[in-house]
C-alpha positions in Angstrom: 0.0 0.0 0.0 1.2 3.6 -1.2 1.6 6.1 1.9 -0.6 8.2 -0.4 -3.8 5.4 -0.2 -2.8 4.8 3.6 -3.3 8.7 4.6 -6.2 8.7 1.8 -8.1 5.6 4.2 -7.3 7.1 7.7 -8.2 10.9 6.4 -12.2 9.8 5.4 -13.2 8.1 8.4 -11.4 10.6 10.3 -13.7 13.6 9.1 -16.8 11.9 10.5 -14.9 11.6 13.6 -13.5 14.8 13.9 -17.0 16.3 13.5 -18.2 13.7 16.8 -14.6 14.5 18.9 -15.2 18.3 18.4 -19.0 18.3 19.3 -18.1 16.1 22.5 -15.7 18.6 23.4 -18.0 21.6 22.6 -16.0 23.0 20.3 -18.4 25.0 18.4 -15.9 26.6 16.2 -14.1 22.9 15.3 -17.5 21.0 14.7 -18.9 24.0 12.4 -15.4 23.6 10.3 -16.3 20.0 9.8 -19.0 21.2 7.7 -18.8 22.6 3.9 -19.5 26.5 3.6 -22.9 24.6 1.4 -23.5 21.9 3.8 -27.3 20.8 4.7 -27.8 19.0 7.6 -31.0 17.7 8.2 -32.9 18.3 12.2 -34.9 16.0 13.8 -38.5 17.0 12.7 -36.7 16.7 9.0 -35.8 20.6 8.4 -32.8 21.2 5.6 -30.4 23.6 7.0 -28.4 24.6 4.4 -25.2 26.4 4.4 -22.2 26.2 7.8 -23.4 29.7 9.0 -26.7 28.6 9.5 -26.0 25.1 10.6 -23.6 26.6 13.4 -26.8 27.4 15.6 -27.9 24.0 15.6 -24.6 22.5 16.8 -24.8 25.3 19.3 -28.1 23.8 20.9 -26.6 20.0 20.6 -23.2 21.8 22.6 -25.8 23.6 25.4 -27.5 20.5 25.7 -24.2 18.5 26.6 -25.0 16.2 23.8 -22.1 13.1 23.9 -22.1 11.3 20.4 -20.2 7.8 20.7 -19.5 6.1 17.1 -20.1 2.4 17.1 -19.1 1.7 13.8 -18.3 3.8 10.5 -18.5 2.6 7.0 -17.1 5.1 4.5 -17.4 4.4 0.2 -15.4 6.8 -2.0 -16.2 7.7 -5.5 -13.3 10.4 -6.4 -13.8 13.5 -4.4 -17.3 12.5 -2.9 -17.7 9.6 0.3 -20.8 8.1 1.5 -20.8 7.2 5.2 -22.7 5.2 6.8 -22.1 4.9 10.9 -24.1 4.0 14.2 -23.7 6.4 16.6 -25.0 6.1 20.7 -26.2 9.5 21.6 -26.6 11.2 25.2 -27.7 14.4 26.1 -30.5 16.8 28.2 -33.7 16.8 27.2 -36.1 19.2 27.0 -37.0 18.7 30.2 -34.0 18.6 31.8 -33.2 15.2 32.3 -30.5 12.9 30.4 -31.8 10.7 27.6 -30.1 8.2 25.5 -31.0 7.4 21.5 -29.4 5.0 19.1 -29.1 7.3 15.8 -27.8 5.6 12.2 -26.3 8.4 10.2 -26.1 9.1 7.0 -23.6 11.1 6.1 -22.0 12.4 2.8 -18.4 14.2 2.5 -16.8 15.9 -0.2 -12.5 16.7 -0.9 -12.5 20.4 -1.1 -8.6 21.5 -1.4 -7.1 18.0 0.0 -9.3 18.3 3.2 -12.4 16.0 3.9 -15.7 18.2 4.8 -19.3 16.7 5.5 -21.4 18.0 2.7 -24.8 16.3 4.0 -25.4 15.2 7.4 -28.9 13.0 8.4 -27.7 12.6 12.2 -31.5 11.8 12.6 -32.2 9.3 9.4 -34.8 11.0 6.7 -36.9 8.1 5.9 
């Protein structure tokens, strides 16, 4: 294996992840960088936000509400400069009424290679079907 296809397999998964360590750490500013300047992600009651400085509100709330994402597994497919990843995530945070829930969420998440860097291009932390 090429050192350029070994840093090409640890880079992919590790945008997905970077995304989950920033947001555990509440690192607005790092999780919001994960995303592309177009991004969409999708909320829970299946609203697109499109575009990172709109998006950047939502992470907020997930930060306020101490939100902990653990990845189970991660699955990434790579087509040139666009990756489909598939993962299972455990999610822990405060509810709306204050007290700590758990949910098991099954992203889908797609990334696109903008200037050598992996960026999450669509996010559906919550599924859309």
């Amino acid at each position: 294996m090429t050192n350029v296809l070994a840093k090409e397999l640890f880079d992919r998964p590790q945008a997905c992840f970077a995304f989950v360590y920033s947001l555990n750490l509440g690192d607005l500013n790092r999780a919001t960088a994960c995303f592309s300047r177009d991004a969409c992600l999708i909320t829970p009651d299946a609203t697109a936000v499109y575009g990172r400085d709109r998006i950047r509100p939502v992470l907020s709330q997930l930060i306020a509400r101490r939100a902990e994402i653990t990845v189970e597994s991660s699955t990434v497919l790579t087509a040139g400069d666009v990756a489909l990843a598939s993962e299972r995530w455990t999610i822990r945070s405060i509810g709306v009424e204050g007290s700590r829930f758990e949910q098991a969420l099954s992203p889908t998440l797609v990334l696109r290679r903008i200037e050598q860097r992996w960026k999450l291009a669509l996010a559906a932390p919550w599924s859309f079907t």
